[in-house]
TIRO-2110 file (N, C-alpha, C; in Angstrom, 1 decimal):
// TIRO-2110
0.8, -1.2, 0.0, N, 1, A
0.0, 0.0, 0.0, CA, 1, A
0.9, 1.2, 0.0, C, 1, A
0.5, 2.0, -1.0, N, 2, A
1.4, 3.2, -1.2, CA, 2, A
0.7, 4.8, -0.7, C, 2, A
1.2, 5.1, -0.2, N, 3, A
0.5, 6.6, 0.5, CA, 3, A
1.7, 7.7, -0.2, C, 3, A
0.7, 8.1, -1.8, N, 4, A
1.8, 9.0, -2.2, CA, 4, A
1.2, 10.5, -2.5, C, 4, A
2.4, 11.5, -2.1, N, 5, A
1.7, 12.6, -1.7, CA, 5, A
0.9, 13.5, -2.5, C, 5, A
-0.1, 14.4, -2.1, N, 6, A
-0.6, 15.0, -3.1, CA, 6, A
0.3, 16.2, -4.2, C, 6, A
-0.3, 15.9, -5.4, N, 7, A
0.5, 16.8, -6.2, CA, 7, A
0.2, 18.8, -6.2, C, 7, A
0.6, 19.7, -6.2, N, 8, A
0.2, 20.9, -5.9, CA, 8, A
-1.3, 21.0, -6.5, C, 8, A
-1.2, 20.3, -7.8, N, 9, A
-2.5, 20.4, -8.4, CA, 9, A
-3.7, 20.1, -7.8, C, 9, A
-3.4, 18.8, -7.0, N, 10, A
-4.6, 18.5, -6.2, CA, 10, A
-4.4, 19.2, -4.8, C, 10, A
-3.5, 20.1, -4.4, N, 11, A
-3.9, 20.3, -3.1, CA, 11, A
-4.2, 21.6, -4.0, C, 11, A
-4.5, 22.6, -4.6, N, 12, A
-4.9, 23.7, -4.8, CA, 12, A
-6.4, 23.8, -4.9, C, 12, A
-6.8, 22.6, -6.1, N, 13, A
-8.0, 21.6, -6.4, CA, 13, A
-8.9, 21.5, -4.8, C, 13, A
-8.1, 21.2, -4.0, N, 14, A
-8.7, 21.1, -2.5, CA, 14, A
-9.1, 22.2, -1.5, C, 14, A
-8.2, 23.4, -2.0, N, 15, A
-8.6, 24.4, -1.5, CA, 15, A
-9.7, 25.0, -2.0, C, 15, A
-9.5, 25.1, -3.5, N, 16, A
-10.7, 26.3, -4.1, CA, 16, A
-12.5, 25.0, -3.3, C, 16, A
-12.4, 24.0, -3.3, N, 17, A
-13.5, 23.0, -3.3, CA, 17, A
-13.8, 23.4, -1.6, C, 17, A
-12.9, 23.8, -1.1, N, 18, A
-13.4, 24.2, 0.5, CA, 18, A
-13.6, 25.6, 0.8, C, 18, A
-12.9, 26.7, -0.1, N, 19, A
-12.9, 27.8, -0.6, CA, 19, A
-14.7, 28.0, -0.7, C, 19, A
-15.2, 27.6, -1.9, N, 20, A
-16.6, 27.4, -2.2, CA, 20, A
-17.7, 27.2, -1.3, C, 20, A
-17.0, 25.7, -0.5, N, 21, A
-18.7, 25.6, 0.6, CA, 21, A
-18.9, 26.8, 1.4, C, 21, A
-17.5, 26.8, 1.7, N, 22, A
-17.3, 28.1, 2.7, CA, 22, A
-17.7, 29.8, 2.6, C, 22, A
-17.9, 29.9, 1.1, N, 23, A
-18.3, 30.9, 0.9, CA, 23, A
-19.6, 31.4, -0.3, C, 23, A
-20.2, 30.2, -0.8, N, 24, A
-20.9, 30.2, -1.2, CA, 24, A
-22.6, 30.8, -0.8, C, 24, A
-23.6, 31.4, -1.8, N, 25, A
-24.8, 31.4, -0.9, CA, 25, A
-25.3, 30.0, -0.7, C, 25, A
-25.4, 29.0, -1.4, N, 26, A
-25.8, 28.0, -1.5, CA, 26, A
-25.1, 26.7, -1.7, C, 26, A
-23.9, 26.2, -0.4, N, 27, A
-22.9, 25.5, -1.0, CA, 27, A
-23.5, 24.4, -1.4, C, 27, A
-24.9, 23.5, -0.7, N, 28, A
-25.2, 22.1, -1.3, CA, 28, A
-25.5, 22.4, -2.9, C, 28, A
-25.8, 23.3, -3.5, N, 29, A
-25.8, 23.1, -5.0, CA, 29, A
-24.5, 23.6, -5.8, C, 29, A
-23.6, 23.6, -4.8, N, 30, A
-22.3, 23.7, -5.5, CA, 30, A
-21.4, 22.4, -6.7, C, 30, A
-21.4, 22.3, -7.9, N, 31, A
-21.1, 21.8, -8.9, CA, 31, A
-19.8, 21.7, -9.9, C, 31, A
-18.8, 21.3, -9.0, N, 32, A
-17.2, 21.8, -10.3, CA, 32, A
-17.8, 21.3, -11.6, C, 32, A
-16.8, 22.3, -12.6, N, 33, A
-17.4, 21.3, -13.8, CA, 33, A
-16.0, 21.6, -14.2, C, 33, A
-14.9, 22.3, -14.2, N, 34, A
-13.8, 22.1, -14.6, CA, 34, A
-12.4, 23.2, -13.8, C, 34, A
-11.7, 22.9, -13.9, N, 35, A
-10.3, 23.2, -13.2, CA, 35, A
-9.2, 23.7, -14.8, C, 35, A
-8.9, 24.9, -14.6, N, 36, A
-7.7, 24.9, -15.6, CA, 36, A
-6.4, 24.0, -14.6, C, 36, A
-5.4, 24.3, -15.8, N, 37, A
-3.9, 24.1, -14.8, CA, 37, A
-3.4, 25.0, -14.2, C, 37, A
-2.3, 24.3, -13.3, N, 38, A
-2.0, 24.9, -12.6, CA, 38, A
-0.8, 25.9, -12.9, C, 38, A
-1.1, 26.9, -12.8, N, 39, A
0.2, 28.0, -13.5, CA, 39, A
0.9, 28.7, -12.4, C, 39, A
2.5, 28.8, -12.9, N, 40, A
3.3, 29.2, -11.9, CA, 40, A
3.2, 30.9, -12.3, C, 40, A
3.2, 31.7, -11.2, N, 41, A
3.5, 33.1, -11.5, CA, 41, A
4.8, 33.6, -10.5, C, 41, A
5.6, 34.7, -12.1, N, 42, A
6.8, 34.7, -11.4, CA, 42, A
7.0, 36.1, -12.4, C, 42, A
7.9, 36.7, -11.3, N, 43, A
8.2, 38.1, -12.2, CA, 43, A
9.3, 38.1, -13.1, C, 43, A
10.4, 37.4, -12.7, N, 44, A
11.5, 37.1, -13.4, CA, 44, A
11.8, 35.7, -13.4, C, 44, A
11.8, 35.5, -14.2, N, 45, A
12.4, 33.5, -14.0, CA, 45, A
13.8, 33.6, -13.4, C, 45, A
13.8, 33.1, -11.9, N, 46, A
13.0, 31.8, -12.2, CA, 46, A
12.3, 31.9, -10.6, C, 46, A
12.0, 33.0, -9.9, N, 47, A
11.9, 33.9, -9.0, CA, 47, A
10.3, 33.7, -9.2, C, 47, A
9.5, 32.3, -8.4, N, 48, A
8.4, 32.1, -8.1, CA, 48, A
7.9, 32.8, -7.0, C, 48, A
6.8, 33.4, -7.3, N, 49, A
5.7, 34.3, -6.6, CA, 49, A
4.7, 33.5, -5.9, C, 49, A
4.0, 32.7, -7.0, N, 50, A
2.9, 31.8, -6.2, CA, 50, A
2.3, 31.1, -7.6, C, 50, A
1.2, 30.7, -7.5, N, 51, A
0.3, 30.0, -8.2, CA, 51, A
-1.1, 30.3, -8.9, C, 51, A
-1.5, 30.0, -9.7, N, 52, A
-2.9, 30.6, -10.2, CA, 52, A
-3.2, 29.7, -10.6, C, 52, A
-5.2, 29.7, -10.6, N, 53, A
-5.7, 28.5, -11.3, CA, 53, A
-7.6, 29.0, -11.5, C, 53, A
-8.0, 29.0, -12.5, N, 54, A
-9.1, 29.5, -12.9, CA, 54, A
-10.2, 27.8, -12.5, C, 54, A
-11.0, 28.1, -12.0, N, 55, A
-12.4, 27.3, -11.9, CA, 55, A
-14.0, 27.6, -12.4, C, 55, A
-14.5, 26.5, -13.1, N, 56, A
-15.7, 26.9, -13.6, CA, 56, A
-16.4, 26.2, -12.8, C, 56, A
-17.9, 26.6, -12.3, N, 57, A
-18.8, 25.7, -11.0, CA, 57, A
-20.0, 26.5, -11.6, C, 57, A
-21.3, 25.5, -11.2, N, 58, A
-22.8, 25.7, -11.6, CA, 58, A
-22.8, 25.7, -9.6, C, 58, A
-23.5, 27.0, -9.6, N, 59, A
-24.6, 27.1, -8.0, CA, 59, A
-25.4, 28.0, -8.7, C, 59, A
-25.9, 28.0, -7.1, N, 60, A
-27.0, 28.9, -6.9, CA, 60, A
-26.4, 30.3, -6.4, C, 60, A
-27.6, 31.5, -6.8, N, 61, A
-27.1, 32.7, -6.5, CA, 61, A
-27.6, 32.7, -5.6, C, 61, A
-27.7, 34.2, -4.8, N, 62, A
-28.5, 34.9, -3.2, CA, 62, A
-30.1, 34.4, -4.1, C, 62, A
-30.4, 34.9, -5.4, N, 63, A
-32.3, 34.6, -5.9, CA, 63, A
-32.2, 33.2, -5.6, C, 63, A
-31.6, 32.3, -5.7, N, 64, A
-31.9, 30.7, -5.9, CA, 64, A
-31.9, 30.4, -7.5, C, 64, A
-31.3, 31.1, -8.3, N, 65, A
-31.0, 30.7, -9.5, CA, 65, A
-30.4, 30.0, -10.1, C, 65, A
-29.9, 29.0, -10.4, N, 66, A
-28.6, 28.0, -10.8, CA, 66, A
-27.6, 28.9, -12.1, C, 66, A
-26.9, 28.7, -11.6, N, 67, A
-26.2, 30.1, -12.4, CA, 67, A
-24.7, 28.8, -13.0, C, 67, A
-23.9, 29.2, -14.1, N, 68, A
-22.3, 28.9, -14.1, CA, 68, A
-21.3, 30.1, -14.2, C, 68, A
-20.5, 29.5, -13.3, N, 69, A
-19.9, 31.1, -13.0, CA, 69, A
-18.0, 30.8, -12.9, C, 69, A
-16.9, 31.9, -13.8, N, 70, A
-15.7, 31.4, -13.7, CA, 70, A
-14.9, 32.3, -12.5, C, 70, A
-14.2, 31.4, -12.2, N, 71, A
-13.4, 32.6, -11.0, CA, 71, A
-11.7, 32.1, -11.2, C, 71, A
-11.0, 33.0, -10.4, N, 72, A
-9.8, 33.3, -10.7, CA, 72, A
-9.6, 32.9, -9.2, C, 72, A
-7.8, 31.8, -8.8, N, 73, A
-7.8, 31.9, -7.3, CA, 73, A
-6.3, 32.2, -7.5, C, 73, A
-5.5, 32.7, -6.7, N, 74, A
-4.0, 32.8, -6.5, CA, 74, A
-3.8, 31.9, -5.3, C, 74, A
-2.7, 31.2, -5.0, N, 75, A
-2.1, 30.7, -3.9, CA, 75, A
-0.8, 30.8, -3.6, C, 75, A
-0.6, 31.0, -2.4, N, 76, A
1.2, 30.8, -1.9, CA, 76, A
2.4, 30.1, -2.5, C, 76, A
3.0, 30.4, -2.4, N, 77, A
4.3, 29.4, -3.1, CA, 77, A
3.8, 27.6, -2.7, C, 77, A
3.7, 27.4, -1.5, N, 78, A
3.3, 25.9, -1.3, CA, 78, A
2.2, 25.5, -1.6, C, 78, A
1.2, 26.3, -2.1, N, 79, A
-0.2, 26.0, -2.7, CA, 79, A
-0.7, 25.4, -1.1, C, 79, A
-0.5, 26.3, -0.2, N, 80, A
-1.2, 25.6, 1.1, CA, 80, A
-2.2, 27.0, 1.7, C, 80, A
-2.8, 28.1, 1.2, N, 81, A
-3.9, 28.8, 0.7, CA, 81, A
-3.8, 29.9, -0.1, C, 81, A
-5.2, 29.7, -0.2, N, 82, A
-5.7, 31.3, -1.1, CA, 82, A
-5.0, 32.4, -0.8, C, 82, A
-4.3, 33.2, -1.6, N, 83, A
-4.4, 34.9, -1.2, CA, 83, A
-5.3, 35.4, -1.5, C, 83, A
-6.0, 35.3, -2.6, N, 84, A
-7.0, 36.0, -3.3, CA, 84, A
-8.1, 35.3, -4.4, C, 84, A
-9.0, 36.0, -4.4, N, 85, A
-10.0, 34.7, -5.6, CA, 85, A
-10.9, 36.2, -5.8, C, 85, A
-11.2, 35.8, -7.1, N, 86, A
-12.4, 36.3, -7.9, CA, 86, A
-13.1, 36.3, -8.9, C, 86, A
-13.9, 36.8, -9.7, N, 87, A
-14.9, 36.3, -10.4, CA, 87, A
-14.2, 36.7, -11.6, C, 87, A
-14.2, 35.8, -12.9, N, 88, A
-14.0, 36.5, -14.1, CA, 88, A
-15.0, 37.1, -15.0, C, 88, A
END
């Protein structure tokens, strides 16, 4: 049995998905439906800043509308949280 670690991709994947319940109006109708990759941001190479990664999700708005909506998240060099997230 192998316990091998998670890749940044999925721990970022992990945050934005707890990111959401947490801040959602309506987290039980929260829906991923896709994840870009995971992109390094850096002002000079090779002088890493942090991480970016856009997500698409179907919820509900404050009306109760099922809406699809894309957002933008940045993370820390360790991809171990959000600095910032928003709507595109």
């Amino acid at each position: 049995m192998s316990c091998s670690k998670p890749t940044k991709e999925d721990m970022a994947k992990d945050l934005i998905k707890k990111y959401m319940i947490e801040n959602l109006n309506d987290p039980k109708s929260y829906e991923p439906i896709s994840f870009s990759k995971l992109d390094s941001i850096s002002v000079v190479h090779p002088v890493l800043l942090g991480w970016r990664m856009t997500h698409k999700f179907r919820a509900k708005n404050g009306f109760g509308a099922l809406g699809i909506q894309n957002m933008e998240f940045f993370f820390d060099k360790e991809v171990t949280k959000i600095d910032n997230a928003g709507n595109l």
